[in-house]
C-alpha positions as CSV (number, residue, x, y, z in Angstrom):
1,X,1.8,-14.4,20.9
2,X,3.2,-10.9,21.7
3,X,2.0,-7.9,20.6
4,X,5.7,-7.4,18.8
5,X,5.7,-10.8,17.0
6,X,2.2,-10.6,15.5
7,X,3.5,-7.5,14.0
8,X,7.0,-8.3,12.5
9,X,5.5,-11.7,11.4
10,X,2.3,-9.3,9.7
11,X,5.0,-7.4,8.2
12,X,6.6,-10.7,6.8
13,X,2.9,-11.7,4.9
14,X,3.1,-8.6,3.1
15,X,6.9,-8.9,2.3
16,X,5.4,-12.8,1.0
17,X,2.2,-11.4,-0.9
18,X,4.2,-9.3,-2.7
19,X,6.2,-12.5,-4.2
20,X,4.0,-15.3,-4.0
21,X,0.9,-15.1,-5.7
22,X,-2.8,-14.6,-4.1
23,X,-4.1,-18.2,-4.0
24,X,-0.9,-20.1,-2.9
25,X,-0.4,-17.8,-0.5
26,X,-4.0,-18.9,1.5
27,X,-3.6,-22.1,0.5
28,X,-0.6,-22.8,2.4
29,X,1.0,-19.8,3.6
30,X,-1.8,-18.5,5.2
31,X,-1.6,-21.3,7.4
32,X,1.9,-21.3,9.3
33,X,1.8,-19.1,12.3
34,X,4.6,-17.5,14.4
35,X,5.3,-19.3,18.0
36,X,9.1,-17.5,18.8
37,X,11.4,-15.0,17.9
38,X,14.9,-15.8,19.5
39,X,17.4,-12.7,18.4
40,X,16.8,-12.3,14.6
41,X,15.6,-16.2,14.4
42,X,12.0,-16.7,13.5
43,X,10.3,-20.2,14.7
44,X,7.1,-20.6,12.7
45,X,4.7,-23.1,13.5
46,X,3.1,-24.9,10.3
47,X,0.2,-27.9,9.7
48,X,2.1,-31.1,10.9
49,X,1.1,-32.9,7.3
50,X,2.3,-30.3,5.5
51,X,5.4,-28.6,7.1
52,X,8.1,-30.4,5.3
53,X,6.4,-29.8,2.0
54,X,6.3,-26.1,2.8
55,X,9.6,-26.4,4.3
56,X,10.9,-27.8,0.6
57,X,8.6,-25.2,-1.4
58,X,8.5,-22.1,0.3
59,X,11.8,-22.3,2.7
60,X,13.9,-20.0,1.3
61,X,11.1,-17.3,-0.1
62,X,10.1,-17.1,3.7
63,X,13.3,-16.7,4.9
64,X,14.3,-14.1,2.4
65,X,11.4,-12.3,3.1
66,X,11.5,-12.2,6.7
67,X,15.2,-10.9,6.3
68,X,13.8,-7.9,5.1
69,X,12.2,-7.2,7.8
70,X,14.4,-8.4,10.5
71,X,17.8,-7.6,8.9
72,X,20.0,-10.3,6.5
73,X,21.5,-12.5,9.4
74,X,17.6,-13.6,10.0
75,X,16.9,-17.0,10.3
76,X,13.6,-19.2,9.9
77,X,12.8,-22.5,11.5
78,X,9.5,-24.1,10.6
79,X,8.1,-27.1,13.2
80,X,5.3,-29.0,12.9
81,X,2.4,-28.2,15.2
82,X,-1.4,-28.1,15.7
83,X,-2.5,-25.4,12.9
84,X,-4.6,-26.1,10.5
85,X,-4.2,-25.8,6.9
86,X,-6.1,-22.2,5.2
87,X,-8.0,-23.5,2.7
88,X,-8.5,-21.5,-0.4
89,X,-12.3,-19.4,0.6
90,X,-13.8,-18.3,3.8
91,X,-17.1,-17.9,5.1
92,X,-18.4,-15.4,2.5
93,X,-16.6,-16.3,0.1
94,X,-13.2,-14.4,0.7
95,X,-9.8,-15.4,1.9
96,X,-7.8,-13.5,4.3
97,X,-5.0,-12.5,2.1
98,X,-6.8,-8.9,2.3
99,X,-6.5,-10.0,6.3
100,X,-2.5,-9.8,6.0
101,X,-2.5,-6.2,4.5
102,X,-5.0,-4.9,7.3
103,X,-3.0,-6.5,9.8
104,X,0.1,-4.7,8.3
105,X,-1.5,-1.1,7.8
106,X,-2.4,-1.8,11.7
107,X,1.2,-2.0,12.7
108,X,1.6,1.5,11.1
109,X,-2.0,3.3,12.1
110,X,-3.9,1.4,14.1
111,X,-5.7,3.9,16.9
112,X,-3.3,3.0,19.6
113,X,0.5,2.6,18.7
114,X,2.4,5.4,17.6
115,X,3.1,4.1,14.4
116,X,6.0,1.9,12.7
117,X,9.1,2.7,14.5
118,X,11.4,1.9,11.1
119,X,9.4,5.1,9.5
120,X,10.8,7.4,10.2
121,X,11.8,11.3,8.9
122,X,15.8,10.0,8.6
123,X,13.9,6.8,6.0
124,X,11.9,9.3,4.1
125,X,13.1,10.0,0.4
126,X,13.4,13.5,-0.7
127,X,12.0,14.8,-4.2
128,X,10.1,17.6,-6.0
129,X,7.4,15.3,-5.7
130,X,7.0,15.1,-2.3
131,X,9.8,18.0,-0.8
132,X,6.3,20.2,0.7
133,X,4.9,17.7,2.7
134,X,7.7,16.6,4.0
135,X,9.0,19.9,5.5
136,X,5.4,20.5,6.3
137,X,5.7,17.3,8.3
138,X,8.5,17.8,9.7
139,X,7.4,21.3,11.1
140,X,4.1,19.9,12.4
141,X,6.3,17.1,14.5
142,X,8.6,19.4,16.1
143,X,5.6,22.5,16.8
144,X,2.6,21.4,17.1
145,X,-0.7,23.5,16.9
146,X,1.9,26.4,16.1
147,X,2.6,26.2,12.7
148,X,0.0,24.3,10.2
149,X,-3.2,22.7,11.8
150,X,-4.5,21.2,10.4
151,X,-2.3,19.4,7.7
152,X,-3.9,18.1,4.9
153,X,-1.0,15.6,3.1
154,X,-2.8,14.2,0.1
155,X,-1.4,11.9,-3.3
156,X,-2.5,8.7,-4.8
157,X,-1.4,5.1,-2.8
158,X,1.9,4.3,-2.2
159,X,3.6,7.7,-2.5
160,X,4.4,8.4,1.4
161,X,1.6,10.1,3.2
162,X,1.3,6.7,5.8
163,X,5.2,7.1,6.4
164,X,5.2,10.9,6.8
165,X,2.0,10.2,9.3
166,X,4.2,7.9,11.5
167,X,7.4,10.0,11.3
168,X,5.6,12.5,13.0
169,X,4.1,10.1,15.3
170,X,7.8,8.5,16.3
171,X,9.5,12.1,16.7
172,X,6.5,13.2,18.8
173,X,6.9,10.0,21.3
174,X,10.8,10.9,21.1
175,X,10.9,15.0,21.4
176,X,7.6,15.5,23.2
177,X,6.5,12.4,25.0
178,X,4.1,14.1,27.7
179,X,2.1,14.7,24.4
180,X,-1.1,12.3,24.0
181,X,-1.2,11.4,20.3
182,X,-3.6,9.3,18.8
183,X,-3.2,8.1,15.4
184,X,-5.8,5.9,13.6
185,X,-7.5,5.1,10.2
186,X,-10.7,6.8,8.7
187,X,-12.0,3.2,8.3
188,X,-10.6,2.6,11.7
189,X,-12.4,5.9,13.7
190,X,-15.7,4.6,11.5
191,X,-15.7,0.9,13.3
192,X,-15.3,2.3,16.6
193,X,-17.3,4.8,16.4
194,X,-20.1,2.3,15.1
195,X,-19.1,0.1,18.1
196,X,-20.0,2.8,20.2
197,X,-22.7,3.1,19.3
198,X,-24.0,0.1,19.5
199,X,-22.2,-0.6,23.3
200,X,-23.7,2.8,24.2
201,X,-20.5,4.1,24.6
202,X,-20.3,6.9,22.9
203,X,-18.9,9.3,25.4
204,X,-16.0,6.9,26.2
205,X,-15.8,6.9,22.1
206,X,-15.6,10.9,22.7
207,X,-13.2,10.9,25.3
208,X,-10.8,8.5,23.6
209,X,-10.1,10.8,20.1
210,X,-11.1,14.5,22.1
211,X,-8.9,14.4,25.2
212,X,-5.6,14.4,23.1
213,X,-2.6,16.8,22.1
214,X,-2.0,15.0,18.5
215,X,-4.6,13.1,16.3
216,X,-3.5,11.5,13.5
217,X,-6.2,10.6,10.4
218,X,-4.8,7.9,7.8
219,X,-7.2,8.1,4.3
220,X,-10.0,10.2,5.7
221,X,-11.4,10.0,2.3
222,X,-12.7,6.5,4.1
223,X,-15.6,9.2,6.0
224,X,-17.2,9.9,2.6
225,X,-21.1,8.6,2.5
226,X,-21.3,7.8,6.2
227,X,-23.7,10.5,7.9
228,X,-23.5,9.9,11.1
229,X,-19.4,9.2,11.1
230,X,-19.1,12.5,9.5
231,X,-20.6,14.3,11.5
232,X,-19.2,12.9,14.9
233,X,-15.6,13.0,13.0
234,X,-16.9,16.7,12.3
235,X,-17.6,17.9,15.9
236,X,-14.3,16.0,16.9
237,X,-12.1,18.1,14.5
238,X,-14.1,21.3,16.0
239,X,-13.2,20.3,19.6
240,X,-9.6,19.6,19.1
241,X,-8.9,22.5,16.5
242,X,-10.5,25.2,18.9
243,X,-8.6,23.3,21.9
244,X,-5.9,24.7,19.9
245,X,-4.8,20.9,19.4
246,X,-2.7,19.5,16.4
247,X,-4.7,17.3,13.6
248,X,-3.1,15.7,10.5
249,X,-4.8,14.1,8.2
250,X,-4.3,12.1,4.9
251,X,-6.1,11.3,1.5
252,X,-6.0,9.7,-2.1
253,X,-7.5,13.4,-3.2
254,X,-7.2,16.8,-2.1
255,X,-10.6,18.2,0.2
256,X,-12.1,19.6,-3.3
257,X,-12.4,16.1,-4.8
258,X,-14.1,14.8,-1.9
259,X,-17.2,15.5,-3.2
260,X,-19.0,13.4,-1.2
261,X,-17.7,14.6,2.0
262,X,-20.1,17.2,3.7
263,X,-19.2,20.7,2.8
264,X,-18.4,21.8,6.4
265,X,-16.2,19.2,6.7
266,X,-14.1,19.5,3.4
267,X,-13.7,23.8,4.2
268,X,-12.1,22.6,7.5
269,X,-9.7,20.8,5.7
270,X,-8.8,23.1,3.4
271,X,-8.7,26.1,6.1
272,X,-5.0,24.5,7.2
273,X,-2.0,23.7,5.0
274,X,-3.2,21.1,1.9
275,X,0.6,19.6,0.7
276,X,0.1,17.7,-2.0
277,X,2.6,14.2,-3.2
278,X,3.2,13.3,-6.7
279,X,4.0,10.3,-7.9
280,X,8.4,10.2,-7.8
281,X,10.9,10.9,-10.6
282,X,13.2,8.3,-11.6
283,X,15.9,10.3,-9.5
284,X,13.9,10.0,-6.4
285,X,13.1,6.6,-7.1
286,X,16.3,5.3,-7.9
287,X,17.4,7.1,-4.8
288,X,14.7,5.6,-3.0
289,X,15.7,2.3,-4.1
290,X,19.0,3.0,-2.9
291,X,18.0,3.4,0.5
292,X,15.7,0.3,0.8
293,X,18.8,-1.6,-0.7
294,X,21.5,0.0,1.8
295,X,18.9,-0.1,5.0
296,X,18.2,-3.9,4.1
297,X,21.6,-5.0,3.7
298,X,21.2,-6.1,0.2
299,X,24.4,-7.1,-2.0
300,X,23.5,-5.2,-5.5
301,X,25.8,-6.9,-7.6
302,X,25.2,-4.5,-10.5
303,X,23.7,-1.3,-9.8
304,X,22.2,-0.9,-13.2
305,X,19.9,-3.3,-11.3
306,X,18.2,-0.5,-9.4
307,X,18.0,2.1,-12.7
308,X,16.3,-1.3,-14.3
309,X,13.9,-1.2,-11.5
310,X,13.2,2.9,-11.5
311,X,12.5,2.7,-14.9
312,X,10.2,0.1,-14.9
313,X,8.2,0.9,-11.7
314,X,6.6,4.7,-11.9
315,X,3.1,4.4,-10.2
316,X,4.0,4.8,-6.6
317,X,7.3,4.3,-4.0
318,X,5.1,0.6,-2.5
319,X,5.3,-1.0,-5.8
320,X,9.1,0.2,-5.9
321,X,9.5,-1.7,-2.9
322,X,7.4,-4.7,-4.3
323,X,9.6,-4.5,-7.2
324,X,12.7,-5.2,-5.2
325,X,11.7,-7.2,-2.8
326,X,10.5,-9.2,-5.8
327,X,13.8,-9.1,-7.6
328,X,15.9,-9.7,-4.4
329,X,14.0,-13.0,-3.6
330,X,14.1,-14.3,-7.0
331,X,17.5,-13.7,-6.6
332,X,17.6,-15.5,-3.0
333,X,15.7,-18.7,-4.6
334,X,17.9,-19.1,-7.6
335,X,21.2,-17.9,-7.0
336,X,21.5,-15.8,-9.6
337,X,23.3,-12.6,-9.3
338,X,21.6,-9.6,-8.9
339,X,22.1,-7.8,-11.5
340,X,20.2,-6.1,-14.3
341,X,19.8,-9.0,-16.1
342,X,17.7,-10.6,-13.6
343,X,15.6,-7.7,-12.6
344,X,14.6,-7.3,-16.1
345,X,13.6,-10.4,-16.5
346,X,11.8,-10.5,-12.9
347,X,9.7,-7.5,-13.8
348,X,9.0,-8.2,-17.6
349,X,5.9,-10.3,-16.6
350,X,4.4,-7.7,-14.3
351,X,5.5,-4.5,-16.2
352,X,5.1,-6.2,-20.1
353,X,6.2,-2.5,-21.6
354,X,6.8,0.1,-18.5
355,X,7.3,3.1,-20.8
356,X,11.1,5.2,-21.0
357,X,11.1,8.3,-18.1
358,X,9.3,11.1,-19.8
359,X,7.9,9.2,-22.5
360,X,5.1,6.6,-23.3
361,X,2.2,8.4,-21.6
362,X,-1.0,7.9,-22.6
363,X,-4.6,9.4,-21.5
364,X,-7.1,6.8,-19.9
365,X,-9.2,6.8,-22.8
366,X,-6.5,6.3,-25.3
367,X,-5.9,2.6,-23.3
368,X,-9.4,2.2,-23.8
369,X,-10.1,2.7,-27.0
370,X,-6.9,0.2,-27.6
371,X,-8.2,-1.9,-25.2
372,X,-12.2,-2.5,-27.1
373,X,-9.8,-2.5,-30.3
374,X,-7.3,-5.1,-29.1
375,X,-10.4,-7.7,-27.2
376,X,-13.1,-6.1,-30.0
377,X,-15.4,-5.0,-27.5
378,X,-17.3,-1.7,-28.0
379,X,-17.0,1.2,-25.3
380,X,-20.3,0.8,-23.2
381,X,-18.9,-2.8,-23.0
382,X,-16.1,-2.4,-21.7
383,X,-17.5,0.5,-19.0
384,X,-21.0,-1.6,-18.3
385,X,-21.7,-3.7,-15.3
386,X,-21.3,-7.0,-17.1
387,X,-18.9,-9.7,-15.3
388,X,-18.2,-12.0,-17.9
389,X,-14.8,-13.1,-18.6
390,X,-15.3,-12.0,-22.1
391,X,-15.2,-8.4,-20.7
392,X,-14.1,-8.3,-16.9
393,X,-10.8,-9.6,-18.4
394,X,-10.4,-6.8,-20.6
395,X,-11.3,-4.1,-18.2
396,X,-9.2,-5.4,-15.5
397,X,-6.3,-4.9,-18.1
398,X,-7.3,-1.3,-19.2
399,X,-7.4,-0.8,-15.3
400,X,-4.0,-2.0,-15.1
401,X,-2.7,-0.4,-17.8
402,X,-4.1,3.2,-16.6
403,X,-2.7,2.7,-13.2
404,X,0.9,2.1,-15.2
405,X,1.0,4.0,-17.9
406,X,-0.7,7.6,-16.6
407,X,-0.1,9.7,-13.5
408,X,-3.8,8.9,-12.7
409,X,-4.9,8.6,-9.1
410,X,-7.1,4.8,-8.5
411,X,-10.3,7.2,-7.8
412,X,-9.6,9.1,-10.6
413,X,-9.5,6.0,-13.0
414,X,-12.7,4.7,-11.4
415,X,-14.1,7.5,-11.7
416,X,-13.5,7.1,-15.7
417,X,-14.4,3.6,-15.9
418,X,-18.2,4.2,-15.2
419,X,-18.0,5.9,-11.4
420,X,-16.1,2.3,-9.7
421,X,-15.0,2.8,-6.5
422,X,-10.9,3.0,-6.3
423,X,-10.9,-0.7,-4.7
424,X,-12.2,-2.0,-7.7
425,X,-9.8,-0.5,-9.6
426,X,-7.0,-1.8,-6.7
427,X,-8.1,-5.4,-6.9
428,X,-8.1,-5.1,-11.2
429,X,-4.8,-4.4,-10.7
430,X,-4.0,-7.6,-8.3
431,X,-5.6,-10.1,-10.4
432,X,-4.2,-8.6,-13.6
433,X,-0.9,-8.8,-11.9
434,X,-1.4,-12.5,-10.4
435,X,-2.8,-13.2,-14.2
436,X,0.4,-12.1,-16.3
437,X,2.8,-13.8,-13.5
438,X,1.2,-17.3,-14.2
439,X,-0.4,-17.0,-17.9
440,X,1.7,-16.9,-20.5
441,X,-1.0,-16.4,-22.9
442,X,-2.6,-13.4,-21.3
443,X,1.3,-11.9,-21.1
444,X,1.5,-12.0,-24.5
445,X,-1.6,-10.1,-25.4
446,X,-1.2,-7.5,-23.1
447,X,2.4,-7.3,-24.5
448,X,0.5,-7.0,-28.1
449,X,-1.6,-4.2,-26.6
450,X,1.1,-2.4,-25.1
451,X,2.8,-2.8,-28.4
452,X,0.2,-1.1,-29.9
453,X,-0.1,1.5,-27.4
454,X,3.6,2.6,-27.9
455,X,3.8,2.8,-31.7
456,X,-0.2,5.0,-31.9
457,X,-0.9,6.5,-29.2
458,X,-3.9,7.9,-30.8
């Protein structure tokens, strides 16, 4: 399999995680695998036993989701072949649906590519949230070393810093391509590096991220607690920076919040140009939305459809997406129109009471408190260590409901939920998420609490 098909067909996992939920997707999905692509017509490959009962199930989710990524006159065969069927665990216990988003955030950073070619400066929305780091971006990718270095673009997931990182990556390879630009991951430079050390490598390690015009750091916040990555990431910043050499780097928080990053290190980052990105405004969402829509070839047969969306989606610009790639294939699989009708009713089981634009916010310890009122649980419950249903459900919702109802980064609400790490908080959201799409009784009482929320806030 190419290089270019794992990645499109990677790309089409997430578009089908977004839409299909968590277990179905490695119990069967998981399982089909990608043989051809002929023009803008996928050939997938799936479990002979099962292919014609995938075929039946998942046909036209597959296909709508790969025409987002390939363009709307994309096509999808399925055929019967040798792979086996992805049961629901792995060794250790995990599935690889957390696999499929790796493999996608590879495409965009992985240490040797230059990034996603589709994003790009010209795909980049525009707001008040985001208008700094964009221009500072943009400045970086047409002078490098001469105007900001380094560049520090930080803002909760989902708002942008991974596309602004590969716009400047794909106008560098256009304008300047004598330039050596490496672009890679925090968790990525910490495997290699670790690799390294172990081949006794280390000064091929060295030469690989040192000898370059361009490095490019995706969530450096990733370097936090490892000594010996810190300090090798440390005296690679040093080289480069006094080699006069450009380095960008993003994170979930800005350098002074990355407390457990070594002092040395965090005054370097703030010694360049620290652009922040909010969360976007309805306008820039709805715009946003716009874009995805037009760029994707999407008929909007109502375009109250994309306001319904803005206002129901406020966290970040990937659950935007999710949103309408959600609403678009629900729209694909029955027909329907899409309209506001149907986007309302698409999102009403994963956004139960998104609040108005510039109402309905509430502090992280007002959802809470509702939250030990609603599921009578006291306080140190609900923050303790304790993994029983009777209280993992209920803090899995507060999670949730902080992620959608305050401007809160996922650190930042870990951080108020007895110091949890911002995955935790991540995959609280997924399985509260998964849980409201197929449980109608667990809709309804976060709908109760939500209720509750709106009418006392206190």
């Amino acid at each position: 399999m190419s290089l270019e098909l794992e990645q499109i067909w990677s790309r089409v996992q997430a578009q089908l995680a977004l839409v299909v939920d968590e277990p179905t997707c490695r119990m069967w999905l998981d399982s089909l695998h990608p043989v051809e692509l002929r023009g803008e017509h996928l050939i997938l490959e799936a479990p002979t036993a099962a292919c014609r009962w995938i075929q039946g199930r998942f046909g036209r989710v597959i296909e709508a989701s790969s025409q987002l990524v390939l363009g709307p006159g994309a096509t999808v065969e399925l055929r019967p072949g040798t792979a086996e069927p992805v049961t629901a665990q792995r060794p250790g216990g995990r599935g690889n649906l957390s696999q499929v988003t790796r493999a996608v955030a590879a495409t965009v950073t992985q240490a040797d590519p230059l990034g996603n070619p589709k994003l790009t400066f010209d795909q980049f929305v525009i707001g008040d949230c985001n208008r700094l780091a964009h221009a500072a971006a943009l400045t970086v990718a047409e002078m490098p070393s001469q105007a900001y270095n380094p560049l520090f673009i930080c803002g909760p997931p989902g708002v942008g810093k991974t596309h602004l990182l590969s716009a400047i990556a794909n106008l560098l390879a256009t304008h300047n391509p004598t330039l050596t630009v490496r672009a890679t991951t925090g968790e990525a430079f910490t495997n290699e590096f670790l690799g390294a050390l172990g081949g006794r490598s280390t000064e091929a390690f060295k030469s690989r991220f040192r000898d370059v015009d361009v490095l490019l750091v995706d969530d450096v916040q990733f370097l936090e607690r490892k000594a010996k990555t810190e300090e090798e990431f440390f005296h690679t910043f040093n080289a480069l920076h006094d080699g006069g050499r450009q380095v960008v780097l993003t994170s979930d928080r800005p350098p002074r919040d990355l407390q457990a990053l070594e002092d040395r290190l965090r005054e370097r980052f703030e010694a360049g140009l620290v652009a922040d990105i909010a969360p976007p405004d309805l306008a820039t969402r709805l715009a946003i939305l716009r874009k995805r829509a037009h760029h994707d070839g999407v008929q909007i047969a109502d375009e109250q459809a994309l306001a319904t969306i803005a206002e129901h989606v406020q966290s970040n610009v990937r659950a935007l997406e999710g949103a309408l790639i959600r609403v678009v294939a629900f729209s694909s699989l029955t027909g329907r129109p899409l309209d506001s009708a149907l986007a309302r009713e698409v999102l009403a089981s994963l956004y139960p009471q998104a609040p108005e634009p510039g109402r309905g916010r509430r502090s992280i310890s007002e959802i809470q408190d509702a939250t030990c009122r609603h599921f009578g649980l006291t306080s140190d419950e609900l923050l303790s260590t304790a993994r029983t249903p009777r209280i993992a459900w209920p803090r899995q919702v507060a999670m949730y409901l902080a992620r959608e109802l305050t401007g809160a980064s996922l650190p930042a609400i870990g951080r108020e939920f007895g110091g949890r790490d911002h995955t935790t908080v991540l995959h609280a959201c997924r399985r509260t998420t998964a849980r409201l799409a197929s449980d109608d009784a667990s809709r309804e009482a976060v709908e109760k609490l939500c209720e509750t929320l709106d009418k006392d806030p206190s």
